[in-house]
N, C-alpha and C positions, 0 to 999 in steps of 0.2 A: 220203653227202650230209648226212643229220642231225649228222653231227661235225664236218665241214667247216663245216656254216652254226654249231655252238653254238663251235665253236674260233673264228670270226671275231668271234662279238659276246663273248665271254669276253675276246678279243686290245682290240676295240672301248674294253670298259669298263676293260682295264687301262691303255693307252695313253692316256685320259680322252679318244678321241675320242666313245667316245658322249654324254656329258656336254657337249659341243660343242656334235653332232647336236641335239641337245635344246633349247639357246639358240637352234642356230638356226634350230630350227622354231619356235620363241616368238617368236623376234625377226622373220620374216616375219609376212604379212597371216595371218592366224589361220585355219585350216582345220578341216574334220569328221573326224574319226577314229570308223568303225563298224567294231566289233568281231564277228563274227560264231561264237557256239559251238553247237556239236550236242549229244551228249551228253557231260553230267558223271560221270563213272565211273571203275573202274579198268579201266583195259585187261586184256583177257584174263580177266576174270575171269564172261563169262559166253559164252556161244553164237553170240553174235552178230557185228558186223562191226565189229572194233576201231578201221580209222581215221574212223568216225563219234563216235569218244571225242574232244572235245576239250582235256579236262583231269581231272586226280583233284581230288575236292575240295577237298583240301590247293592243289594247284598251284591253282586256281580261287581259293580265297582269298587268297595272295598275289597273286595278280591283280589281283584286285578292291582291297587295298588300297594298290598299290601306281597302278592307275587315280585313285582319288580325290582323292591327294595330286596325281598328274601333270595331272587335268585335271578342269574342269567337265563332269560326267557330266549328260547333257541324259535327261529324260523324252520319250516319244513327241510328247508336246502341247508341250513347250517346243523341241521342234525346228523345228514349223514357224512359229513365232514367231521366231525364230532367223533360220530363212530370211527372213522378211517384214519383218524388221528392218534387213536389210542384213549382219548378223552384225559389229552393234558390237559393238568393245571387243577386247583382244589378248587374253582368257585363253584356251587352247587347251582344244579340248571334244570331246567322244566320247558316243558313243551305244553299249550293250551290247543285243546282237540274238542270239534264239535259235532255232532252224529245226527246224522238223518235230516239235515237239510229243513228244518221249521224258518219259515218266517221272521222270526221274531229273532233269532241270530244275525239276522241281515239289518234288523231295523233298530234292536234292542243293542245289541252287545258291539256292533262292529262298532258303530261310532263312539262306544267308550274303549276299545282297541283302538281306534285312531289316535281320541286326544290323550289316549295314557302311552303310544308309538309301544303295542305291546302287536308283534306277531301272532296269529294261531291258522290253522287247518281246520276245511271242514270236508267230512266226509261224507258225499250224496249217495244215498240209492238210486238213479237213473231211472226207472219207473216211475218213481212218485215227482220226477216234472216230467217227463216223456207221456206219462200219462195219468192224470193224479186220481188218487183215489182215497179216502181215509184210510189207515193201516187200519188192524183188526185191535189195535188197543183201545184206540180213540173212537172205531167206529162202535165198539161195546160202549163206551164212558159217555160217550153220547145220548144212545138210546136210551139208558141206562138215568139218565140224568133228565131225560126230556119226556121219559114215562109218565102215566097218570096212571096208567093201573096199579092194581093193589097186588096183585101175586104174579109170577112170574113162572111157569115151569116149561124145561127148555131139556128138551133132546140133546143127547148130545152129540147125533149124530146117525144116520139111515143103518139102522140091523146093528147100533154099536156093542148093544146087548148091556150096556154100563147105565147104572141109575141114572135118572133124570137131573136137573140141577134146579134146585126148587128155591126161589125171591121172596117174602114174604116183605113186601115195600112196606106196608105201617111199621114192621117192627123193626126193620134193619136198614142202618142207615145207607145212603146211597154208596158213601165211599166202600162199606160193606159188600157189598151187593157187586158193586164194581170188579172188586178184589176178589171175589170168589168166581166171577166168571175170567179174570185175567188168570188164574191160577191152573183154571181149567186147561186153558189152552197153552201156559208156558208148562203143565204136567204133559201133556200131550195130553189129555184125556177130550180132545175136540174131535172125531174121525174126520170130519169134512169143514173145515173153517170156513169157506164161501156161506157153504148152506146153512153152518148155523148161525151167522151174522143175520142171513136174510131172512130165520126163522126168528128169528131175537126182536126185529124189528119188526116183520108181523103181530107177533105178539105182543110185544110191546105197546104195537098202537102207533109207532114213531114210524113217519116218511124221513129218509136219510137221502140227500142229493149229494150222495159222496162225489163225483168227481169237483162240483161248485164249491164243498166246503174244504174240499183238499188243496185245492187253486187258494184258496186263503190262507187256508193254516199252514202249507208249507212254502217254498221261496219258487221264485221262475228261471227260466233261465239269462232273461232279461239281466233281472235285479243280480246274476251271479256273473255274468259278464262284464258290467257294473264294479262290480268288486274286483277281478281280477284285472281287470284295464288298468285299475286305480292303483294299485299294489301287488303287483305278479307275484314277488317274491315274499313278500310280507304275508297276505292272507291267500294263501295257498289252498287246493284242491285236491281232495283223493274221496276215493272209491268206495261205497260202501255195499257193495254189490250192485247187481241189476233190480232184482225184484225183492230183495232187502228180507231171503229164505235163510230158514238153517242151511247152512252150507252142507254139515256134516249129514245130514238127512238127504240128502238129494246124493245119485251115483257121479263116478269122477265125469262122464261127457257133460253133463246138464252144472257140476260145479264149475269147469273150466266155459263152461258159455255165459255163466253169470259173473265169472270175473272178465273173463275177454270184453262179455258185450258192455259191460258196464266203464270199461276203459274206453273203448274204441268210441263210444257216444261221448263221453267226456271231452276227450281230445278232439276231434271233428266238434262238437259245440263250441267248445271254449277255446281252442287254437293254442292248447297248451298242451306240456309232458304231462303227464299224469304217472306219479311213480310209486305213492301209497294207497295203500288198501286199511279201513279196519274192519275185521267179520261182524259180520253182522248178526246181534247178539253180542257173542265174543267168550260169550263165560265157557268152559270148559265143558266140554261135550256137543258144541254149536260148531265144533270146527276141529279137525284132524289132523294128522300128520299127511297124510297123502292133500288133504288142503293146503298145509303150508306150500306141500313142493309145487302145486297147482300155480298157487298163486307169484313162485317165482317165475313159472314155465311161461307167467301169463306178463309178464316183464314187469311186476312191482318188485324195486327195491326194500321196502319194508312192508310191515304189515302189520296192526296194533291190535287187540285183544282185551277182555276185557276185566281179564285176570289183575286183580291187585299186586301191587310191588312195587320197589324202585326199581329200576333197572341198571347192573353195574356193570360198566365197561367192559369187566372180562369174561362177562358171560351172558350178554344178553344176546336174546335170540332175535334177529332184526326179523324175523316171519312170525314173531310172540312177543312183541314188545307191551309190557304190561304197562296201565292206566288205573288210574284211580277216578273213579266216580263220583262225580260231588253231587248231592242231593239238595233239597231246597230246607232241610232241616241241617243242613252244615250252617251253622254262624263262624262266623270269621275264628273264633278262638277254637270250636272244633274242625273247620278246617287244618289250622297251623298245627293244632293235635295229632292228627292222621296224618298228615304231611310229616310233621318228625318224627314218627312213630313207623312209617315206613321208611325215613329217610336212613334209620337207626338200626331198626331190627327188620326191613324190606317186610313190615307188617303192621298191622295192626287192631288192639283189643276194643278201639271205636269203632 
């Protein structure tokens, strides 16, 4: 599939239709383009759960410079100005957004956001520096990676009554293996996620010192104080909940405490407004209509999602503001594919 979608925008940019695409998403009414990255790394090159890698930092700076040129790159604070404006004027403009608070954003990506003077947002879960812990993706990709046993079978959970989930490590390779227990649990098919991480890693055979490996792989609040001293307005803060849950799975009291509390820690840390939110997950079904109202009640002006599209001025829902996801199999030419392809038709077939 990743050949297929880069042979298309490679075919795209030979034939000059991407270069079309491009005019004529200029030449329509002017839309948002949000960019959404995880982390900045190389894949494979540590423990953890590679498709949260959205780019190497090489591929990340042709990004970023090839954004600058393509579009007016908005700050946090100049977007809802933007909005409130009506969104004069045809230059096409984008917002760079970054989720879950890793490491390697603060150390990777910001100082090529310095020297290229590009703005972006980053969205923290509040748990994972208040009290770090690997999340359940990485804490799987771990064990998962540091195994030596040969077969793997895993409960999926106390009385769940749902098959087992069976590893056969010689035949299948780890990213396999990996992806079949991620699947388990983005299907829900986990009953109890604590307990089956901790059964995972029994079996497994792997000791996991999650709070020690969490303090590494994700940022402090040091290193984000740091940041915001240096460029208040430029690299800006918001919300990515508390404990970084489905939103829409938990009832409205425990949703409105995971946005509250995750604002109110923000602003006491950092000494700053905190006025965005993005849900955490984001895709459709991770978050509600009675969430969006939540999240206004809970004093975010906007709130990002992780629904694809542009977003056009006369109809974007500032509590749904969709983002596009860049993955580490985006090259620069399927980037600007997806990017005009949503900028054209607020979609696309990569």
């Amino acid at each position: 599939m990743r050949n297929k979608r880069e042979f298309l925008a490679q075919l795209f940019g030979r034939v000059g239709v991407l270069g079309l695409l491009e005019r004529l998403a200029d030449a329509m009414r002017p839309g948002l383009v949000v960019l959404t990255y995880h982390r900045i790394a190389e894949p494979g090159l540590d423990p953890f759960y590679d498709p949260v890698v959205s780019a190497t930092p090489t591929a990340f700076r042709a990004q970023v410079e090839w954004l600058r040129r393509r579009f007016r790159i908005l700050a946090l604070p100049d977007l809802v100005a933007w909005l409130e404006s009506g969104a004069r004027g045809r230059a096409p403009v984008a917002l760079l957004t970054f989720d879950d608070g890793y490491r390697d954003n603060f150390e990777a990506a910001v100082p090529i956001l310095h020297e290229c003077d590009i703005p972006a947002t980053f969205f923290l879960p509040t748990a994972f520096l208040e009290a770090p812990r690997l999340p359940w993706w990485d804490h799987v990709a771990y064990v998962i990676k540091q195994t030596r046993v040969r077969r793997l079978v895993l409960e999926r959970g106390p009385d769940s009554g749902a098959p087992p989930i069976a590893l056969d490590l010689e035949t299948l390779p780890r990213s396999a293996a990996i992806m079949a227990v991620i699947r388990a649990f983005l299907d829900e098919m986990i009953a109890d996620g604590p307990w089956f991480l901790d059964q995972l890693a029994a079996r497994a055979e792997v000791a996991v010192d999650s709070p020690s490996l969490a303090r590494d792989l994700f940022t402090s609040w040091d290193q984000v104080r740091q940041l915001t001293a240096r460029a208040p307005r430029v690299l800006t803060i918001g919300s990515h909940g508390h404990s970084h849950q489905k939103l829409a799975g938990l009832d409205a009291q425990s949703q409105r405490l995971e946005l509250i509390e995750s604002r109110r820690i923000l602003e006491s840390r950092l000494d700053c407004a905190v006025t965005a939110m993005a849900y955490p997950y984001g895709w459709p079904g991770t978050y509600t209509a009675e969430t969006k109202t939540l999240a206004a009640e809970a004093g975010y002006r906007l709130a990002f999602a992780a629904r694809e599209g542009v977003n056009r001025p006369d109809s974007v829902d500032r509590y749904e503001i969709r983002r596009l996801g860049v993955g580490s199999g985006d090259s620069l030419i399927l980037l600007r594919a997806r990017t005009a392809l949503h900028g054209t038709f607020g979609g696309s077939i990569l």
